[in-house]
Every structure is written in C-alpha cells, then in structure tokens.
C-alpha positions in Angstrom: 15.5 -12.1 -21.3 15.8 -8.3 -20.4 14.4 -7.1 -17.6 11.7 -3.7 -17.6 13.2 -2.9 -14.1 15.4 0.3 -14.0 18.4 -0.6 -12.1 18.6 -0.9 -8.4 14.9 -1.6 -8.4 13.4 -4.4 -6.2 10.0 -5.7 -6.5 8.5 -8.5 -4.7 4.8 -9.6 -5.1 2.6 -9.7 -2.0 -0.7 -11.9 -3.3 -3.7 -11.4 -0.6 -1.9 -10.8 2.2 -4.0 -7.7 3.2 -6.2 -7.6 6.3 -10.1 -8.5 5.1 -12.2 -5.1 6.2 -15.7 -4.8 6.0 -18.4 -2.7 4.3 -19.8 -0.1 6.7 -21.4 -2.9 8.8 -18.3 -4.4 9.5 -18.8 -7.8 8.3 -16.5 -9.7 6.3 -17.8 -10.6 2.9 -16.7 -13.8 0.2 -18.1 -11.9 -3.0 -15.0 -10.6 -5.2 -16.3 -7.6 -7.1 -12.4 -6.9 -9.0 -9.2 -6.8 -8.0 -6.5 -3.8 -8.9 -2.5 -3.7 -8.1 -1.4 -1.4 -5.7 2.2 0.1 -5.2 3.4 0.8 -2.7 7.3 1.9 -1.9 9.3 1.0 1.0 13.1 1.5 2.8 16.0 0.7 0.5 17.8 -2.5 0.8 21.6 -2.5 0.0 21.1 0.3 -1.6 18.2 0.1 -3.7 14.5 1.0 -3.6 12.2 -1.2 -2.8 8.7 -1.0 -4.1 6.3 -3.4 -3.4 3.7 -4.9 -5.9 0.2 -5.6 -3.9 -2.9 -7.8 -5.4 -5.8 -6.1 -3.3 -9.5 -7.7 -3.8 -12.7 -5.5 -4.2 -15.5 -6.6 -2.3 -19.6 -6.8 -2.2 -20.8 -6.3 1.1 -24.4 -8.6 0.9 -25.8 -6.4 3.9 -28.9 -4.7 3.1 -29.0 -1.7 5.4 -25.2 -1.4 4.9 -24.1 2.1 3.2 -21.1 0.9 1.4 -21.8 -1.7 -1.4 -18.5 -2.4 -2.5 -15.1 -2.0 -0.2 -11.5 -2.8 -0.2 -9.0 -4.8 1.9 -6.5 -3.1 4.1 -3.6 -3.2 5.9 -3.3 -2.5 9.0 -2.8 1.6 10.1 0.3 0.9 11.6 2.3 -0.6 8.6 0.1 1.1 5.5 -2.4 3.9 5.7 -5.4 4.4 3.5 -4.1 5.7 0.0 -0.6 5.8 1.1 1.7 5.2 -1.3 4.7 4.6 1.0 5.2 2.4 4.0 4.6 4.0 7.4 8.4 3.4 7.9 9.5 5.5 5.4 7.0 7.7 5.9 8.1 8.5 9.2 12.2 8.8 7.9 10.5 11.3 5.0 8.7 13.7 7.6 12.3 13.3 10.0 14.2 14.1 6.7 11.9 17.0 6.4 12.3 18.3 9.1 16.0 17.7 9.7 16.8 19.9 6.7 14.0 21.8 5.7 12.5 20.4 3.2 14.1 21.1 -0.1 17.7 19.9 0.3 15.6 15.9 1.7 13.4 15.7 -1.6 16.0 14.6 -3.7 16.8 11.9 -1.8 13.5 10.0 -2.9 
C-alpha cells in the first residue's frame, strides 16, 4: 500500500478533542449542525513536519434571543487561535525567526 504522504510528513488524527464553546449566549449546545477537518501544522519532530488533522463539530445553538445560530468548537487561545493555521508554538518560533533575520532569509525555513 503506498502512502499519499510526502516524505518526512507526520499526521496524527485528533477526533473531538476541542474545547465545546457556545453560541453568543454562551451555553453549550448537543445539536451537531456538520463537521469539517481542520489543519493545522505544528513543531517538527526528528526532523519532520508535523501537521495535525482535526475533526471539529458545527453546532446549533437552541437559544432564542441568541445572535449566533450556528458556532464552532475551539481550542483554547493559548495552544490554537481562531483561524490559525499553525500552533501557537510555532507561531511564536516563526515571529522570533522573523525577527532574528529579517524576514526573508526565515521564510524558507517553513
């Protein structure tokens, strides 16, 4: 069996572990609307990139008065902001890199 993986590519499968959010009311809700796969890459291990593979849930929210009828689960801010598509780790090693050497000479080493 061949893999569709370019090599030194790691992918692991989180299912569900994000943390439930609610609508604009704030209150959790049990009513799946869809669920989409989110990627989202990470620090290398031994040398290779890491990119993980998340199963996030779309939600109803059955308040009345609330302003959002559907919302998403999240992670925390601290490991995964909102539409990030890196960890906050790297994140933070990409804006250092940045810095370090002025932009151009970091971005090919992403």
């Amino acid at each position: 069996m061949q893999s569709r993986l370019p090599v030194g590519v790691c992918k692991f499968s989180c299912g569900h572990v994000l943390v439930q959010g609610g609508g604009g009311c704030g209150r959790p809700s049990r009513r799946i609307q869809s669920r989409y796969i989110r990627r989202v890459a990470d620090l290398p291990v031994s040398g290779r990139r890491v990119e993980l593979v998340i199963k996030a849930r779309r939600f109803w929210c059955d308040t009345v008065v609330c302003g959002r009828r559907i919302f998403c689960e999240r992670f925390d801010g601290r490991i995964l902001a909102r539409y990030s598509r890196r960890t906050q780790r790297l994140e933070t090693i990409v804006h250092h890199l940045g810095l370090a050497l002025g932009g151009r000479p970091a971005a090919g080493l992403i």
